[in-house]
Gaussian input, Z-matrix of N, CA and C with variables (Angstrom, degrees):
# hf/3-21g

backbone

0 1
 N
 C     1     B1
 C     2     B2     1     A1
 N     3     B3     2     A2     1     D1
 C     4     B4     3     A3     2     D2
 C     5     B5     4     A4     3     D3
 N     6     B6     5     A5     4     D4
 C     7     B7     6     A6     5     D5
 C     8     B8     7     A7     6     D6
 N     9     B9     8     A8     7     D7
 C    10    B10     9     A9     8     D8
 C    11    B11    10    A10     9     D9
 N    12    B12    11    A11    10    D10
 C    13    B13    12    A12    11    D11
 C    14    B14    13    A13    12    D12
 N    15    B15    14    A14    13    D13
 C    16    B16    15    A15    14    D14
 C    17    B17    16    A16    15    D15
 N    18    B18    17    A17    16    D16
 C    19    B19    18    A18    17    D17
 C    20    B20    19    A19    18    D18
 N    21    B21    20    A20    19    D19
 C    22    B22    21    A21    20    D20
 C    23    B23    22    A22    21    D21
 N    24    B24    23    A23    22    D22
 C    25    B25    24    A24    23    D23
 C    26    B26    25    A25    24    D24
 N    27    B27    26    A26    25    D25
 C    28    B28    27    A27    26    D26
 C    29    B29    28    A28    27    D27
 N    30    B30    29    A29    28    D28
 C    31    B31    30    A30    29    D29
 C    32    B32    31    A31    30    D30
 N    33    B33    32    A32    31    D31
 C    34    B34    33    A33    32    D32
 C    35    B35    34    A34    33    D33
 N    36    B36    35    A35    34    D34
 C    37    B37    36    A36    35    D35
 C    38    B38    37    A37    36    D36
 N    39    B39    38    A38    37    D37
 C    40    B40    39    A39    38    D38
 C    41    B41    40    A40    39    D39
 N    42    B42    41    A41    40    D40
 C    43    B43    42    A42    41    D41
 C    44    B44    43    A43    42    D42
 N    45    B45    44    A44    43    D43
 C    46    B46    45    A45    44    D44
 C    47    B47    46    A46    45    D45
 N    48    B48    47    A47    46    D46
 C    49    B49    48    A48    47    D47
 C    50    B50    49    A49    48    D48
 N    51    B51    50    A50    49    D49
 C    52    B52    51    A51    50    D50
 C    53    B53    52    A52    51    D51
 N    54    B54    53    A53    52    D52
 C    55    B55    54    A54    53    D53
 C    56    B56    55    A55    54    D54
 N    57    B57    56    A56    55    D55
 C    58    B58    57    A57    56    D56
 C    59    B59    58    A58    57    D57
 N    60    B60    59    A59    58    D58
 C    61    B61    60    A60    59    D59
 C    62    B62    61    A61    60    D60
 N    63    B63    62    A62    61    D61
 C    64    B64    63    A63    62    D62
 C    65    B65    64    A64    63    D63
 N    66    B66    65    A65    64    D64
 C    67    B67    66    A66    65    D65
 C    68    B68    67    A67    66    D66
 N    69    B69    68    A68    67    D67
 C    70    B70    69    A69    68    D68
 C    71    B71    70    A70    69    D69
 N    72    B72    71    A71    70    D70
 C    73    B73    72    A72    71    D71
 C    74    B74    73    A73    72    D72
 N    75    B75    74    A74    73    D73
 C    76    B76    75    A75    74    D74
 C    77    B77    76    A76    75    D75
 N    78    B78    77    A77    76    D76
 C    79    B79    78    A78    77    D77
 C    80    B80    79    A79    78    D78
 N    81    B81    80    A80    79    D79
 C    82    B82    81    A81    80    D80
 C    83    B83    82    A82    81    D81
 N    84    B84    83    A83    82    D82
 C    85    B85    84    A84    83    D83
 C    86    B86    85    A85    84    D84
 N    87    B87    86    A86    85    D85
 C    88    B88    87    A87    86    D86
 C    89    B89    88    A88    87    D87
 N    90    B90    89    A89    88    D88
 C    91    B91    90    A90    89    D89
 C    92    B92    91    A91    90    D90
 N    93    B93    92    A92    91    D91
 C    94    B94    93    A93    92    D92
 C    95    B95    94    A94    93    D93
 N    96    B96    95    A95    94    D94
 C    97    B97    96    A96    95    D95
 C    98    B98    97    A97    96    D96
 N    99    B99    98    A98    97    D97
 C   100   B100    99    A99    98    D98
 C   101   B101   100   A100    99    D99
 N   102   B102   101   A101   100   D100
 C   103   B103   102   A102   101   D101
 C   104   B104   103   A103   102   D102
 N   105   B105   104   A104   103   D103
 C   106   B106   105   A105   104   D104
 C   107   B107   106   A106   105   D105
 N   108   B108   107   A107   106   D106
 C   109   B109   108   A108   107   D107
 C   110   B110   109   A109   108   D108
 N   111   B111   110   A110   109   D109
 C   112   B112   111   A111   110   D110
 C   113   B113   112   A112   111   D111
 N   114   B114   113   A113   112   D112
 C   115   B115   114   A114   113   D113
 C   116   B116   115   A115   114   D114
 N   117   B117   116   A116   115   D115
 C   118   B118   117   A117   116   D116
 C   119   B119   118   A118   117   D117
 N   120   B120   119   A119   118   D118
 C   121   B121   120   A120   119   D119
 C   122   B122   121   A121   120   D120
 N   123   B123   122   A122   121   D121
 C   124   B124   123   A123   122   D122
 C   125   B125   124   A124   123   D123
 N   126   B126   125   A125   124   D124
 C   127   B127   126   A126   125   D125
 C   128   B128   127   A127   126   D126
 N   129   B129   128   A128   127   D127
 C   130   B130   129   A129   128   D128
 C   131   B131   130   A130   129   D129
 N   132   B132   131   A131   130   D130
 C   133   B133   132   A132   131   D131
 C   134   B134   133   A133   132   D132
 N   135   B135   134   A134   133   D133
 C   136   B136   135   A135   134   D134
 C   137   B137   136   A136   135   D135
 N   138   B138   137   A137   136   D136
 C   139   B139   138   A138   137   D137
 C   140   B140   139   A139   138   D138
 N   141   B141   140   A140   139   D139
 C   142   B142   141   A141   140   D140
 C   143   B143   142   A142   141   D141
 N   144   B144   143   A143   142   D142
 C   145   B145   144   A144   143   D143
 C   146   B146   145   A145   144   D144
 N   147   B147   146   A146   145   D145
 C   148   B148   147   A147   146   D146
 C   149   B149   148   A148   147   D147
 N   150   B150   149   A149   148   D148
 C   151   B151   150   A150   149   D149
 C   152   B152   151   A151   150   D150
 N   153   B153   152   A152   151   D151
 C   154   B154   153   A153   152   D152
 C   155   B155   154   A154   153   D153
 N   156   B156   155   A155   154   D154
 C   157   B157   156   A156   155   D155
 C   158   B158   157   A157   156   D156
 N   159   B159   158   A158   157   D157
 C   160   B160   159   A159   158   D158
 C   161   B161   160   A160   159   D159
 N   162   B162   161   A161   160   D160
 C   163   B163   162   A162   161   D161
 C   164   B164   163   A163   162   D162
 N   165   B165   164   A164   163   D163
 C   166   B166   165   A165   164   D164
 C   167   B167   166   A166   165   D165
 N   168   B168   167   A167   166   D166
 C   169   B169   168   A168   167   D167
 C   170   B170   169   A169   168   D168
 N   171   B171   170   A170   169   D169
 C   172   B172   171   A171   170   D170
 C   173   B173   172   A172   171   D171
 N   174   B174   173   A173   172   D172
 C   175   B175   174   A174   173   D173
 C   176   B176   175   A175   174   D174
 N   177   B177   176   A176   175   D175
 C   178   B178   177   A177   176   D176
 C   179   B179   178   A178   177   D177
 N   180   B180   179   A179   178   D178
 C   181   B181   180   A180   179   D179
 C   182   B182   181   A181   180   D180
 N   183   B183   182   A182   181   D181
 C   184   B184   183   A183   182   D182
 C   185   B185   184   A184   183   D183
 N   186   B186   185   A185   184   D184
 C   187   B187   186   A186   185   D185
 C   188   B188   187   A187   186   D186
 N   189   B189   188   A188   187   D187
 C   190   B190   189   A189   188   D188
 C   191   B191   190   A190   189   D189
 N   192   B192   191   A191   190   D190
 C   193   B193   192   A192   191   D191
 C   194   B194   193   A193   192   D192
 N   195   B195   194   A194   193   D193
 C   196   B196   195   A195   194   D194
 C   197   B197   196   A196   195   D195
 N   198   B198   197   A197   196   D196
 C   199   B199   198   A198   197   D197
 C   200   B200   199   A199   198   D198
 N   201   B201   200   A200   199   D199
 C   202   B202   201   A201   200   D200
 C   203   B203   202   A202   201   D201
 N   204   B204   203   A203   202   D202
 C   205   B205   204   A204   203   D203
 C   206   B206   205   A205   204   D204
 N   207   B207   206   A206   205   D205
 C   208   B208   207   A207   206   D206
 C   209   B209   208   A208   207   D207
 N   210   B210   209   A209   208   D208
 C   211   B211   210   A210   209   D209
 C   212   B212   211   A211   210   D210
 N   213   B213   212   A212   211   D211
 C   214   B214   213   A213   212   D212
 C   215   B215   214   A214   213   D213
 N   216   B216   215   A215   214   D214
 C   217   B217   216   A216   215   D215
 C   218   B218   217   A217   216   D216
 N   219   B219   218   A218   217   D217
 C   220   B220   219   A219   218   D218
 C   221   B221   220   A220   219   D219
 N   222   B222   221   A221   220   D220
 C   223   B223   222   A222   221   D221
 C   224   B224   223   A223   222   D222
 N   225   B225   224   A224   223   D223
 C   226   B226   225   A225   224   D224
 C   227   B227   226   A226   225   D225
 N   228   B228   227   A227   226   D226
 C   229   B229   228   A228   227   D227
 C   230   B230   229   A229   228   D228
 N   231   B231   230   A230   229   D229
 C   232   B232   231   A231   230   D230
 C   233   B233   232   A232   231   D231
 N   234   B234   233   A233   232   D232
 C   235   B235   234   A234   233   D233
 C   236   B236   235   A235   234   D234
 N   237   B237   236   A236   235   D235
 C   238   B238   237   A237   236   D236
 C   239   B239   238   A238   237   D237
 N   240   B240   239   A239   238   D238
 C   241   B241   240   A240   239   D239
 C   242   B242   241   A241   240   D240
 N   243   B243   242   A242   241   D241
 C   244   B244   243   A243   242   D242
 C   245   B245   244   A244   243   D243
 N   246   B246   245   A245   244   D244
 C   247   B247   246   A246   245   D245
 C   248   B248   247   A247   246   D246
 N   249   B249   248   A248   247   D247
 C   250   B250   249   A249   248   D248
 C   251   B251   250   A250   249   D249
 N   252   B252   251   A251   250   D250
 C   253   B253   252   A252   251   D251
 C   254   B254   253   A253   252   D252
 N   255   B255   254   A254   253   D253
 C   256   B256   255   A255   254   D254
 C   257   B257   256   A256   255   D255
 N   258   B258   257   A257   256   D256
 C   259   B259   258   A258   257   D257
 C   260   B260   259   A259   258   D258
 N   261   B261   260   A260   259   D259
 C   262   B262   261   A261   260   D260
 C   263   B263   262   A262   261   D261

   B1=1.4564
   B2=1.5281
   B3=1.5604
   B4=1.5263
   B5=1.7099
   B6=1.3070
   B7=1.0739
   B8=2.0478
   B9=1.3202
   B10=1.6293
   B11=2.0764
   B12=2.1339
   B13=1.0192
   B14=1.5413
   B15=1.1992
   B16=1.8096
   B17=1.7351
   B18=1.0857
   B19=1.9460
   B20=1.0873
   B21=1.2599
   B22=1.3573
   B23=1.6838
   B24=1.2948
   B25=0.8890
   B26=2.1762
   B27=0.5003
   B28=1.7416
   B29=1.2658
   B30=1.3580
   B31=1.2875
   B32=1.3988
   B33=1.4023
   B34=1.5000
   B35=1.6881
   B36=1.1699
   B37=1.7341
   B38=1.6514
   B39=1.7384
   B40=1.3479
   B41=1.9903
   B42=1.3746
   B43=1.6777
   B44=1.0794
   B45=1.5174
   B46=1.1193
   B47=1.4630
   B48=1.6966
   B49=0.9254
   B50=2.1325
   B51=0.8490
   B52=1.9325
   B53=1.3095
   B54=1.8826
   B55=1.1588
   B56=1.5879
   B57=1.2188
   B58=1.7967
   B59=1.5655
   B60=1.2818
   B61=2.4424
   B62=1.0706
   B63=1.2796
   B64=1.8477
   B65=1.0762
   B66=1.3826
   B67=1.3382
   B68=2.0553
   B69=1.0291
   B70=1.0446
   B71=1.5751
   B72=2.0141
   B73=1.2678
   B74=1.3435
   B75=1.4382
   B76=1.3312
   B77=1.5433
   B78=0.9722
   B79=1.8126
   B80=1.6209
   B81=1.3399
   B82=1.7603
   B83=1.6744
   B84=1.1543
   B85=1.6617
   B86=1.5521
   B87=1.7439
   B88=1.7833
   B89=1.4680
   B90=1.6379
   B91=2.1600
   B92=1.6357
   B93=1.1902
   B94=1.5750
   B95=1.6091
   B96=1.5855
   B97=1.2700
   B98=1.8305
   B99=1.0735
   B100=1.2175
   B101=1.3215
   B102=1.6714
   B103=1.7038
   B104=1.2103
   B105=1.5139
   B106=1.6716
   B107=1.1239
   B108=1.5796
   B109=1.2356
   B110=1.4976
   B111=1.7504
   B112=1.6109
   B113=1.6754
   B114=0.9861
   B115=1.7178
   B116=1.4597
   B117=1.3396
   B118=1.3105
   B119=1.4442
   B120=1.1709
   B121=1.9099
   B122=1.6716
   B123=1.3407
   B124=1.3795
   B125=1.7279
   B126=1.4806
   B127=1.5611
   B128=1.6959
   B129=1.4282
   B130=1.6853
   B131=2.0290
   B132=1.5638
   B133=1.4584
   B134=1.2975
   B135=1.1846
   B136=1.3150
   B137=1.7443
   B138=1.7190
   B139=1.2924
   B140=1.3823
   B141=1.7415
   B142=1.3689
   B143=1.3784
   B144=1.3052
   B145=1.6587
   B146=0.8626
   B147=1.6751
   B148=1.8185
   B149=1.7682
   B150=1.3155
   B151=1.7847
   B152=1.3835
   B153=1.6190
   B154=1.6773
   B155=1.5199
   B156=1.7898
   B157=1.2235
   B158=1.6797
   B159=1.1188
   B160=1.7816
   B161=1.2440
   B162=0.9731
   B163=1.7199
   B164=1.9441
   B165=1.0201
   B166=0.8745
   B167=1.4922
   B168=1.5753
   B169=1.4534
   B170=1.3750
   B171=1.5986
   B172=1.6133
   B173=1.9104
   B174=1.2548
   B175=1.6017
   B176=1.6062
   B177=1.0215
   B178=1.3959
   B179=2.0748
   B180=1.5670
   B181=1.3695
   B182=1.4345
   B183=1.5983
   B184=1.3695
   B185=1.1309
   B186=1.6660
   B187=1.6339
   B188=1.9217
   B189=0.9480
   B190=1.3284
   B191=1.2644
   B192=1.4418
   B193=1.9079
   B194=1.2520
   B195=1.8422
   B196=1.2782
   B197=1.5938
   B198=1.3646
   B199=1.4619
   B200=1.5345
   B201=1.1963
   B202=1.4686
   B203=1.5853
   B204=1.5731
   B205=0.9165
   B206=2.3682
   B207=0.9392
   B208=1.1467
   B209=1.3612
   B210=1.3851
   B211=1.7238
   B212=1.4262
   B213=1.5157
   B214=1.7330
   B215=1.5262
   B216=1.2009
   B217=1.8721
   B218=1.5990
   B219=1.1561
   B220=1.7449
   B221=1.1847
   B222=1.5826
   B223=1.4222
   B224=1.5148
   B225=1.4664
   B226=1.3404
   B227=2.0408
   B228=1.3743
   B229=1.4125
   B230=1.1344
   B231=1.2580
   B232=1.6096
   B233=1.8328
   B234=1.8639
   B235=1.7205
   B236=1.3767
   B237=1.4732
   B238=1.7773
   B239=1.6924
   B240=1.3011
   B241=1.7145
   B242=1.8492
   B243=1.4895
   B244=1.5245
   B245=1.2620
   B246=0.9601
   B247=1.5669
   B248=1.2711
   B249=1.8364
   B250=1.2433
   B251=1.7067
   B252=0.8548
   B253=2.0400
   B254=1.4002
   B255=1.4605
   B256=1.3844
   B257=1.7769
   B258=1.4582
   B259=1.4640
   B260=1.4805
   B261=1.7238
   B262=1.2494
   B263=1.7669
   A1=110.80
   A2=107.60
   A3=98.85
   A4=110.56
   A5=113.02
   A6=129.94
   A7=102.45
   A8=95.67
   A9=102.57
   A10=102.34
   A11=106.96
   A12=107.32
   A13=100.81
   A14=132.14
   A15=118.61
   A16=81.70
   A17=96.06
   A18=92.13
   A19=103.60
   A20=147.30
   A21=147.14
   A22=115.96
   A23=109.13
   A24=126.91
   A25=98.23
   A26=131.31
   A27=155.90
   A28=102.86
   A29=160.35
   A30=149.20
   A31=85.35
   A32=112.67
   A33=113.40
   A34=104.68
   A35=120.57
   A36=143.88
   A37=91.68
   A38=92.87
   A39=107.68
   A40=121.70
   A41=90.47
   A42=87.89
   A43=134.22
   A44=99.77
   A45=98.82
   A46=125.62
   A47=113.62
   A48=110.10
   A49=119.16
   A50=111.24
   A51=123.17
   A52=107.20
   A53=118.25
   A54=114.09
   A55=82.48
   A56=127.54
   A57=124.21
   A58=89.77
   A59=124.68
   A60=101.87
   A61=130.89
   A62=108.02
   A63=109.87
   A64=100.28
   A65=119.35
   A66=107.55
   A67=126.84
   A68=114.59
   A69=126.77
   A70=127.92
   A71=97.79
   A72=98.58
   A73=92.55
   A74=152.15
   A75=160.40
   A76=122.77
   A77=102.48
   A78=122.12
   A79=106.89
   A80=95.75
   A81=106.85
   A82=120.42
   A83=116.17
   A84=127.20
   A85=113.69
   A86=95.37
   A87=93.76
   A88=110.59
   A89=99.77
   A90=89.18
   A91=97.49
   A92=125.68
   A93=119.79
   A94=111.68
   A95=110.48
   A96=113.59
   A97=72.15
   A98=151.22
   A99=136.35
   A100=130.18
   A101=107.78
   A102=102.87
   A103=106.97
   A104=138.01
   A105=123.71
   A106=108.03
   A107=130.64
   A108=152.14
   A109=110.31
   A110=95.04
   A111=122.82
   A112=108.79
   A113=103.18
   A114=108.36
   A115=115.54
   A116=120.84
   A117=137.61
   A118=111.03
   A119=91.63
   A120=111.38
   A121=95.64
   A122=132.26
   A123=123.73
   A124=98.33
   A125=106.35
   A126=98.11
   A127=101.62
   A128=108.23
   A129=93.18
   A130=128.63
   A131=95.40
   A132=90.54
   A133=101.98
   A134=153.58
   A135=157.01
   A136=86.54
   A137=115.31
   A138=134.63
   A139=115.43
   A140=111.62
   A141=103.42
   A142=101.02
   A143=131.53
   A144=124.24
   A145=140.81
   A146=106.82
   A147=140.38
   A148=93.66
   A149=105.07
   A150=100.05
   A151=79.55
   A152=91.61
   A153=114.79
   A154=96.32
   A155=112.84
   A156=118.79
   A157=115.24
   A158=120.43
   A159=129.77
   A160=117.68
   A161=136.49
   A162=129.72
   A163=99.30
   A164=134.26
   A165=153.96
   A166=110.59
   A167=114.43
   A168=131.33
   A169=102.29
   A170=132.39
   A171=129.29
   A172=85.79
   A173=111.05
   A174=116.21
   A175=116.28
   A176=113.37
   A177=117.75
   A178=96.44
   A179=101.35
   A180=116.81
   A181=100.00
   A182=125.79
   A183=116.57
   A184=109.77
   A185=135.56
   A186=132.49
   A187=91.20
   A188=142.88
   A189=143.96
   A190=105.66
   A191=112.86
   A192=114.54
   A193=108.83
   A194=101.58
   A195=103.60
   A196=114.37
   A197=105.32
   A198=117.26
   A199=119.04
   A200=123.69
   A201=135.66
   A202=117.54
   A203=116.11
   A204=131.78
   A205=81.22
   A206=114.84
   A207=144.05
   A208=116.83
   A209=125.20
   A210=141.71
   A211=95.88
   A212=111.53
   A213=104.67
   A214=112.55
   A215=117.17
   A216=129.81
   A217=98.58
   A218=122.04
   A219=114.61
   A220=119.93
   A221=98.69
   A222=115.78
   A223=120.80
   A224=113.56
   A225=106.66
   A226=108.55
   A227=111.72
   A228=109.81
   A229=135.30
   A230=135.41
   A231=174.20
   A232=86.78
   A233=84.01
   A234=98.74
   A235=103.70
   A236=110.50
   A237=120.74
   A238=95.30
   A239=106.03
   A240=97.83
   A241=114.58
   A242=98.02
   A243=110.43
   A244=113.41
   A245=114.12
   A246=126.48
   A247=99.72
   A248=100.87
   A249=130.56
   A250=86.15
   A251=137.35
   A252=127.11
   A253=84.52
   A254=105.07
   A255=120.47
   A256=113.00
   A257=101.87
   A258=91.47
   A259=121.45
   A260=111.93
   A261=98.80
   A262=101.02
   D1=-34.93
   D2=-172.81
   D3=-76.02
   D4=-29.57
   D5=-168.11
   D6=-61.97
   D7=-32.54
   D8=-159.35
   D9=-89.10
   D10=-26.99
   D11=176.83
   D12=-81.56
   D13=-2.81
   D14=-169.14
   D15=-79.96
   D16=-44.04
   D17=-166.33
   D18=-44.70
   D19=-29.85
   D20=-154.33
   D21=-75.61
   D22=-23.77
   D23=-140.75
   D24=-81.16
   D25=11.69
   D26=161.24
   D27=-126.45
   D28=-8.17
   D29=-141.23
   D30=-94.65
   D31=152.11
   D32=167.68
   D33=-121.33
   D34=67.81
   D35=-161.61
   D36=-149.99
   D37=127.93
   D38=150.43
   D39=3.50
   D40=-83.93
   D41=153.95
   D42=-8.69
   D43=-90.09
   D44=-166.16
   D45=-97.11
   D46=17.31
   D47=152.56
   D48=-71.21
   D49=-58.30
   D50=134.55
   D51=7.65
   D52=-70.56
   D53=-142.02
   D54=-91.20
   D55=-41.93
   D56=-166.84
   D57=-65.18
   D58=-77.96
   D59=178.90
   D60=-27.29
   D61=-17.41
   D62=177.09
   D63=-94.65
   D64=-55.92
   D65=176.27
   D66=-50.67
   D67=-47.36
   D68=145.73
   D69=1.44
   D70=-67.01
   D71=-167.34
   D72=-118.32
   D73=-6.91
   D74=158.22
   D75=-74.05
   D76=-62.90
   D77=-172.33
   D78=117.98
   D79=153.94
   D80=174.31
   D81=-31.01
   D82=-71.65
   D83=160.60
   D84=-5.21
   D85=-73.40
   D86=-171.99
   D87=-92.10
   D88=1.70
   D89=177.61
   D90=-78.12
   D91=-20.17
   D92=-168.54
   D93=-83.99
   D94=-22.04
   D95=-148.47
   D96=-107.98
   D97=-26.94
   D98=172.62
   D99=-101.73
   D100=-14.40
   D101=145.01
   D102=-66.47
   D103=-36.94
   D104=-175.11
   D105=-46.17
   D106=-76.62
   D107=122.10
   D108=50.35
   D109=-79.00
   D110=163.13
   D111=-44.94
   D112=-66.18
   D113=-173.23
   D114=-60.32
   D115=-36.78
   D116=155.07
   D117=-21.05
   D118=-76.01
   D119=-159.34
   D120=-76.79
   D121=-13.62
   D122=-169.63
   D123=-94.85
   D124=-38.66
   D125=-171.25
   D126=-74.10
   D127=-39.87
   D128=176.69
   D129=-70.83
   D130=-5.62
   D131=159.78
   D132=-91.86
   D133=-39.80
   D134=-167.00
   D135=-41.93
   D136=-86.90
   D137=166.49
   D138=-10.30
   D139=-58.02
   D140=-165.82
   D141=-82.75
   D142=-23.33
   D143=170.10
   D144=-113.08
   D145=29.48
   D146=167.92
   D147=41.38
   D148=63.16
   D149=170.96
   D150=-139.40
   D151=165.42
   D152=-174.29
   D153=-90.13
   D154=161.74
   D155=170.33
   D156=-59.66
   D157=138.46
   D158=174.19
   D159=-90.45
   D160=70.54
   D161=-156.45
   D162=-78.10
   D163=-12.33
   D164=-179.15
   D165=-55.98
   D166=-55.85
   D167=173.20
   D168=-60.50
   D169=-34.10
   D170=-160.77
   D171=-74.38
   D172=-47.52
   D173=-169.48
   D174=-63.38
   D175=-23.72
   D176=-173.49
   D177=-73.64
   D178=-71.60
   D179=-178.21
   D180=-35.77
   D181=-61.02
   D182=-162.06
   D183=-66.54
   D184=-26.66
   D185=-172.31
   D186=-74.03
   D187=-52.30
   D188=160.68
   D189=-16.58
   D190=-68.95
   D191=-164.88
   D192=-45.75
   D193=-50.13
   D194=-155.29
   D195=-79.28
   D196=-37.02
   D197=149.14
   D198=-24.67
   D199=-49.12
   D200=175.54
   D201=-61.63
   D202=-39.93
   D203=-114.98
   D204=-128.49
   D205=-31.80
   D206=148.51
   D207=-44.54
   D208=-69.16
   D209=-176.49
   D210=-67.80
   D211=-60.91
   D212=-177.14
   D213=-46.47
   D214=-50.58
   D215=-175.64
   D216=-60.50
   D217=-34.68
   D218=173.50
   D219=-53.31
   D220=-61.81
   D221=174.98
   D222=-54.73
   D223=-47.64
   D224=-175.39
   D225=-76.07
   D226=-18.09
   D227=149.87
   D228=-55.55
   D229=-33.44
   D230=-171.18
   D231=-52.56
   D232=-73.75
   D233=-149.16
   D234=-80.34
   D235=-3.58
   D236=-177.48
   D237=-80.61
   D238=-47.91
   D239=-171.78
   D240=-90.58
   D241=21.02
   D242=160.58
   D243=-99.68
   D244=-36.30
   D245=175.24
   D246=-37.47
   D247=-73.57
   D248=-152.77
   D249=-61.93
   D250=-24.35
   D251=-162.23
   D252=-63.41
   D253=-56.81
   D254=-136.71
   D255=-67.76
   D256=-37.40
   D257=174.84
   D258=-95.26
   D259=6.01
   D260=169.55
   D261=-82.95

């Protein structure tokens, strides 16, 4: 599993969008060992409810983040070029 989450790590899939935020805020080490983790628990629900993987659901969530992640960067632009009014 760990071997299959390091791969991820360029993947541009659900995943590994996943595995690059952990890494991010963890380091390399625990983004691999908790995308495994991740992959773990997805193939044994897959298993326990004989349905195929949905990659579809990983895409929805990630347009959200970034969506989020977008508005915050406005805002914190916002108050950067107030700053900036203020001491010129």
């Amino acid at each position: 599993m760990r071997s299959s989450a390091n791969s991820l790590k360029c993947n541009k899939s659900p995943l590994g969008f996943y595995f690059r935020k952990i890494q991010a805020k963890s380091g390399y080490i625990p983004a691999i060992v908790t995308t495994a983790n991740k992959m773990g628990r997805i193939m044994y629900t897959m298993v326990k409810s004989k349905t195929e993987f949905d990659e579809d659901r990983g895409k929805e969530k990630q347009a959200e983040i970034l969506k989020k992640k977008l508005e915050r960067n406005r805002k914190e632009m916002k108050k950067l070029l107030k700053q900036l009014k203020d001491c010129a």
